[in-house]
Structure formats: structure tokens, C-alpha cells
N, C-alpha and C positions, 0 to 999 in steps of 0.2 A: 534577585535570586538569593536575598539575604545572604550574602556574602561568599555562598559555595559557586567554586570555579568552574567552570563552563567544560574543562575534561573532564570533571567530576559525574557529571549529570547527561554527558554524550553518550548517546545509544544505551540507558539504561532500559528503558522498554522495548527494546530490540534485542531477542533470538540471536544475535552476532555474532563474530569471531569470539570475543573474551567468554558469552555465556557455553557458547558450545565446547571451547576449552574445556570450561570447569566444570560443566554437566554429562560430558559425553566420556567412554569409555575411548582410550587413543585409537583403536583399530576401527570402532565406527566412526570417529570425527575422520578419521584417513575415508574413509567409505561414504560421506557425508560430503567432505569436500571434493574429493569426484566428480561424485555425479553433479556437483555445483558448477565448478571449470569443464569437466569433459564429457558431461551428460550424462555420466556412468549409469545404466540402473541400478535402484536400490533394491535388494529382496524384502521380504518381508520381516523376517526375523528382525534387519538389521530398523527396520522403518521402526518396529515397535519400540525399541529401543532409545531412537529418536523422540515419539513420541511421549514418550515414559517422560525423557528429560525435559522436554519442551513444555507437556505440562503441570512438574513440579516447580520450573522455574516460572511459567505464568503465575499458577496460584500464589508462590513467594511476591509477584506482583501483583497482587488482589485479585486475579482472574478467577468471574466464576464458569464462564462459558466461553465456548472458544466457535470462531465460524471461518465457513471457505470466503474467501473474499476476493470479489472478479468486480470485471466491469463490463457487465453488458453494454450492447450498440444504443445505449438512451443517457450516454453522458453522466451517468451518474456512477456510483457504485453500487453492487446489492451482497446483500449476507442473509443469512438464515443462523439463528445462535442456539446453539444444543448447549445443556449443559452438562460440567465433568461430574457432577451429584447422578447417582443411582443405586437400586437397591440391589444389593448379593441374591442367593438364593435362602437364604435367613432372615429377608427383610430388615437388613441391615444397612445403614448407608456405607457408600463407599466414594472415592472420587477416580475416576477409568477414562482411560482417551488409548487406545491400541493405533499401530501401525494403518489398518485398515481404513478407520477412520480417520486420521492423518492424509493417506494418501488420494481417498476419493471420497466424493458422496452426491445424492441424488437429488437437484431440485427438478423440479418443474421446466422442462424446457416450451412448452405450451405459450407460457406468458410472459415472454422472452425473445426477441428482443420487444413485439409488434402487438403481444397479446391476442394472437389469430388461433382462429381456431386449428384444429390436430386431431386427430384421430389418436388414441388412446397409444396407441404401440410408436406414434411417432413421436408423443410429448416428452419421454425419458430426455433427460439433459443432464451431464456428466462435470464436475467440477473436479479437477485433478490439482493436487498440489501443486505450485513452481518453484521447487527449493532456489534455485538463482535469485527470488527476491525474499529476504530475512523474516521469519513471523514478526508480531510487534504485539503489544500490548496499550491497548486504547483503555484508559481509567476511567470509569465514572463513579460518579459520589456513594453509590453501596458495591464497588467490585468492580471488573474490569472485564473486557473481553478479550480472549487469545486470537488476535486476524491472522488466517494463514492466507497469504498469496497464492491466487491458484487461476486456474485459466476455467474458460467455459464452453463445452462441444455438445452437440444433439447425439442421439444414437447410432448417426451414422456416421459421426468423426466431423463433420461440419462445425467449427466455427461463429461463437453465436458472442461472442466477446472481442474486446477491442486488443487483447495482448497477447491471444493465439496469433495474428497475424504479423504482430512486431517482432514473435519468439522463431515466425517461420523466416522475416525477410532477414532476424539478423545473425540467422544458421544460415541462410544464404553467401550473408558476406562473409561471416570468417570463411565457407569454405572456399570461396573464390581468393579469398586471400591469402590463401595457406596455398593455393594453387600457383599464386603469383614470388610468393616469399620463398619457394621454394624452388621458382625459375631461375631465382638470384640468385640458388645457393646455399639458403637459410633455412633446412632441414632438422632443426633441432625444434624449431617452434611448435606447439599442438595445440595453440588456443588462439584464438584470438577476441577481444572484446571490443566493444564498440562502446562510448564513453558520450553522455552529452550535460553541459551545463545548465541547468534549468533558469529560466527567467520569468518572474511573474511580477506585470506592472498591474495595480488593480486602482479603483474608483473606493471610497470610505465614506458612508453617508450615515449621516444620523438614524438611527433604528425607526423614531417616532416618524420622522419625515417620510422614510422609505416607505414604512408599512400605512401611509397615508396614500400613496401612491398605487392605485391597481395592477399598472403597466410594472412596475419593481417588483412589486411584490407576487407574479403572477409568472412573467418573461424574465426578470433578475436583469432587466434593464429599460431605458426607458425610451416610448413609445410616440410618446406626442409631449408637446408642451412649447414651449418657446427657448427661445436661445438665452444661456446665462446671463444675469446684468455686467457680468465682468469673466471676456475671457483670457488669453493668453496675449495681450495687447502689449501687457507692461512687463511682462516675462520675472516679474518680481516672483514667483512660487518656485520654478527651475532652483532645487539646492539651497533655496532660502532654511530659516528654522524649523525645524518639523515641530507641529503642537506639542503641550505636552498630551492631549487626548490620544493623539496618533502615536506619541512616540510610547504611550504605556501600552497602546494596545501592540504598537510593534516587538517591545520588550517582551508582554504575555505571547507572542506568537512566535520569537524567538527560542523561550524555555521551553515550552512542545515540542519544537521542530529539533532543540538539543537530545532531548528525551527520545526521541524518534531516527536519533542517527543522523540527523541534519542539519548545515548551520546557515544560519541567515545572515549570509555576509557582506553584504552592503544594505541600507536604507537610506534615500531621502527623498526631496518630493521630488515630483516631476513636472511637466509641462503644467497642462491642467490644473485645473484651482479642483479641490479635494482626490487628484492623483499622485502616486504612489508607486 
């Protein structure tokens, strides 16, 4: 990281606390943080506002286009990316992102999750902001894109994404729990969060090797073959040295994820011969 310190470089491409300080006027960040902790709706006025700042501070990050960003029921994630470039009514350019567009917008819910067919009036599918998780900015080598977190519903309120339904079970528990907290006694409470630590063990294989492989390169794992010439017998990998291959690529995947509001706070190897 050429010598700049790891607070330096945390959550700079993250929409965050520090950028909404500095970019928002105090009565919308009061109105912003709200509806963040207590679901508050936002009006419109106050969204445009939001958006105004959200993307002068993308562009300040190379952002040229900004998109809703969900997760449909097919494990992946998908976007569609508009960009903030358009012409006035002088045939002028100008760079424009309003509240409305902030708030929602209209893919295709047809091809989604199953790609089945629809009848025209049923395929509208709705992409709503989720202020509760921070925009970000993902950089590519000519500009960047502004992701906003946003959920994904059909026309008739159905659910066609994987965090409408985490957003509904974990408004269920605080409110059960506010139910409970306040059996005790403890009536001053009005929110409550639900917090989990993330863990990811994963497999590192050589690029040339992988994409030799059909079953890898097809499934993103593999499918037939035989058993390692050397497995977990000698327990010599458990915490041994990490390569230096693994440990630059764990370095590069560490500054991303600082960049990103995230830190990657343990690495070494695991069980497994090329686990992680």
C-alpha cells in the first residue's frame, strides 16, 4: 500500500458516515440517518438532495455511471449502468442523477429470476433503493461505477431477490424484540440491529490450470477427477507459511476490501493443500 495506513484508505469508496457528513446539508443527514436506524421515509425533495451529493462525491471518485444493485435468486449479482452524462435542452452536456432516479427504477422483471415467459403487464419489475446498506464506488481503469444497494420486487410487491426477504425476517426480530426488551422494563430502546461476522474459507488455483478444466471453469468447481496425490495426511498446510503468490494476492484483496469499508482480519492457510 506503499506505505499509506490502512485508516487512511478505509471506506474511501464508500457513500459512509464521514462522506455524508461532508457532502449533506445537517438537516438532510438528520433525515438520511432516520430512515437508515428507523425506516423513516424519505420525501422527495429531501432524496434529490441526497442524490445531488452522492453523485458529486462518485464523480470526485472517477464515477461515470451509477446502477441499482440487487441480487437476484441466480447467486449472482446484476446491474444495469446509466450514465450521469446527458444533453440539456441546448444540446449541451450536463452530468444529472435527481432523487427519483436515486430512489427506484425499472428493469425487466421477465428475465428474472427463471427467465420464463410473462405476459407484458406482468414483466415490470421494480428496483427500490436500501439506504441501510452504504453506496460504494467500484473503479475501473477509464471511470468507475456508483452501486446503489437496492432490493428487487415484481409489480405486484413479490420478491424476486435474495435481501427483500432478509430485510423482511430482520424487521421481524427487532420487532419481537423490542416486544421483549420492553417486558423488562427497557422502554427507551427504538432500534434494534442484528450484527453477523462474515467468514470466507475459499480454494486458489492457478488460472491456466482452472481454465483447462471444463468442470471449473463451467460449475466453479470440480466434477470428476481423482483424488489429490497429497491430502491432509501430514497436516503440514493447517497455519504453515502462506506463499508469497497467496499472500500478494491476499494483500491485493485486503486494499479493495479497506477501500470498500472492510477489513480482512485474519489470513492463513487452512486444512487443505491450496485452502485458505
Amino acid at each position: 500500500m506503499n506505505g499509506t495506513r490502512p485508516t487512511d484508505t478505509f471506506g474511501t469508496n464508500v457513500f459512509g458516515e464521514r462522506a455524508m457528513r461532508e457532502g449533506l446539508p445537517k438537516q438532510t443527514y438528520e433525515k438520511l440517518k432516520n430512515s437508515i436506524s428507523g425506516g423513516e421515509k424519505l420525501d422527495l425533495a429531501t432524496a434529490d438532495i441526497v442524490a445531488t451529493a452522492m453523485k458529486e462525491w462518485a464523480i470526485s471518485r472517477g464515477a461515470t455511471h451509477y446502477t441499482h444493485w440487487f441480487h437476484p435468486r441466480t447467486e449472482l449479482t446484476a446491474e444495469k449502468h446509466m450514465a450521469f452524462l446527458t444533453v440539456d435542452a441546448n444540446g449541451m452536456p450536463i452530468e444529472s442523477f435527481n432523487g427519483e432516479e436515486l430512489i427506484q427504477s425499472e428493469p425487466d422483471a421477465s428475465s428474472l429470476p427463471s427467465g420464463g415467459m410473462r405476459s407484458t403487464f406482468e414483466a415490470r419489475g421494480y428496483t427500490a433503493w436500501d439506504p441501510t446498506s452504504p453506496a460504494f464506488v467500484i473503479p475501473s481503469e477509464k471511470g468507475g461505477t456508483l452501486c446503489i444497494p437496492s432490493v428487487f420486487i415484481s409489480n405486484d410487491g413479490t420478491p424476486l431477490d435474495m435481501k427483500t426477504p432478509l430485510l423482511r425476517a430482520l424487521s421481524a426480530v427487532e420487532e419481537r424484540t423490542l416486544r421483549i426488551l420492553k417486558l423488562f422494563g427497557n422502554r427507551n430502546v427504538r432500534t434494534v440491529r442484528v450484527t453477523m461476522g462474515a467468514e470466507q474459507e475459499f480454494f486458489l488455483i492457478d488460472a491456466e490450470k482452472a481454465q483447462a478444466r471444463a468442470d471449473i471453469s463451467y460449475c466453479g468447481r470440480t466434477l470428476i477427477g481423482s483424488p489429490p496425490p497429497k491430502g491432509q495426511q501430514m497436516e503440514d498446510h493447517y497455519f504453515g507459511s502462506i506463499h508469497p503468490r497467496v499472500l500478494s494476492f491476499m494483500e491485493d484483496l485486503g486494499e479493495r476490501m479497506l477501500s470498500l469499508g472492510m477489513v480482512l482480519k485474519t489470513r492463513h492457510n487452512e486444512v487443505a493443500p491450496c485452502q485458505f
